[in-house]
C-alpha positions in Angstrom: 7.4 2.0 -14.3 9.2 3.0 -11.4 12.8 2.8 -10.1 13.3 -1.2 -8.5 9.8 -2.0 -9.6 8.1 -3.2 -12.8 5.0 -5.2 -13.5 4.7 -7.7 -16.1 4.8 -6.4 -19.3 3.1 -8.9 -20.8 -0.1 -7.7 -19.5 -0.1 -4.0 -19.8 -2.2 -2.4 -17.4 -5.1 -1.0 -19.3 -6.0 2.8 -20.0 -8.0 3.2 -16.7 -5.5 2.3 -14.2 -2.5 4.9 -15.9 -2.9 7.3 -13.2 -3.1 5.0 -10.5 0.2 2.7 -11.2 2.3 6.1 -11.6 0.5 7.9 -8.5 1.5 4.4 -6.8 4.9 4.5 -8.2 5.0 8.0 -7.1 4.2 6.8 -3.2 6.4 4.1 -3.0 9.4 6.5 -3.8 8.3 8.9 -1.1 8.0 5.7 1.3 11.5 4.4 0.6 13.2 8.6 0.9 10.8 10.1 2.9 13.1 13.7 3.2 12.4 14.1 -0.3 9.1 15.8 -0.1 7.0 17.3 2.9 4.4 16.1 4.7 1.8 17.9 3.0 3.4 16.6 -0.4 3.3 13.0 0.9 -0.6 13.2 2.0 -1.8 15.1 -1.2 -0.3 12.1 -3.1 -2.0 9.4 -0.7 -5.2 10.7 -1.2 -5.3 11.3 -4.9 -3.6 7.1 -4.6 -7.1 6.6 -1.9 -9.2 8.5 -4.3 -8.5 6.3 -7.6 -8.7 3.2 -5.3 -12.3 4.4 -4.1 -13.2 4.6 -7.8 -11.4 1.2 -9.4 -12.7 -2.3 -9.8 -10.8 -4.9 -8.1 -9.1 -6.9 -11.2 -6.0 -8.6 -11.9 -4.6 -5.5 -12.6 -5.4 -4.0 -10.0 -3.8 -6.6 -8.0 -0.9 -6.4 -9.8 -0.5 -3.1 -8.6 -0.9 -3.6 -5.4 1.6 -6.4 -5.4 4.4 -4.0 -6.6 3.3 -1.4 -4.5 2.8 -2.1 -0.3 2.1 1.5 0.5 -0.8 1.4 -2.3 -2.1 -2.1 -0.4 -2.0 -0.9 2.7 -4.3 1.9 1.9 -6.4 0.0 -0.4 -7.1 -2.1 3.0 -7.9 0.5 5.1 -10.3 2.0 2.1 -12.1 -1.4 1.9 -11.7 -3.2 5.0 -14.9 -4.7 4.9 -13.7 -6.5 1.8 -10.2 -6.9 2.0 -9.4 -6.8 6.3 -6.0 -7.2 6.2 -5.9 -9.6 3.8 -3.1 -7.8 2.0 -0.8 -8.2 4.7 1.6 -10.9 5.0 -0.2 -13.3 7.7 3.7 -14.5 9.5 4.4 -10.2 9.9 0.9 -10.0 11.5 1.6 -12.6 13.7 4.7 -11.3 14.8 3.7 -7.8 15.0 0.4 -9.1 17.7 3.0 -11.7 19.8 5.9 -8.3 20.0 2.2 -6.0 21.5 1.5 -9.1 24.0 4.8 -9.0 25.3 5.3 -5.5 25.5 2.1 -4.9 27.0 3.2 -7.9 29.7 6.4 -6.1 30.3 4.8 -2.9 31.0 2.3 -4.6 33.5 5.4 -6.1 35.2 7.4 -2.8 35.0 
């Protein structure tokens, strides 16, 4: 499907979900060399990506996507927070991302 990334082909993703796996692929390859297309470029394709998510049933397949495809998951839990939070996101990166703000923030209150 797309370069490092494949899903299991034992389950083809059905008809529906076509555009949004190669729209996905499309997003992760701008995430990894982001010089390779504008900025412009880069949020036309996440919102076409947001736009199919708005419009797809959550499914295996769909989480198969989104399992191959972190830029696709984080935007598919912003787009349905109230469903997903940040369920997505791995809880240990979370963690660490809250204790690096408290000490930051209690270094700057020091400083």
């Amino acid at each position: 499907m797309w370069e490092g990334m494949s899903l299991d082909t034992r389950h083809p993703l059905p008809a529906r979900l076509h555009s949004l796996a190669t729209l996905a692929g499309l997003l992760e390859r701008l995430e990894h060399r982001p010089s390779s297309a504008s900025a412009e470029q880069y949020r036309a394709v996440a919102r076409q990506v947001s736009s199919l998510l708005a419009q797809t049933e959550v499914d295996e397949h769909l989480r198969a996507i989104l399992v191959v495809a972190p830029a696709t998951a984080e935007l598919y839990e912003n787009l349905r927070y109230d469903v997903a939070g940040l369920c997505r996101s791995p809880l240990e990166q979370a963690l660490n991302a809250e204790l690096a703000a408290t000490a930051a923030i209690a270094a700057a209150r020091r400083a």
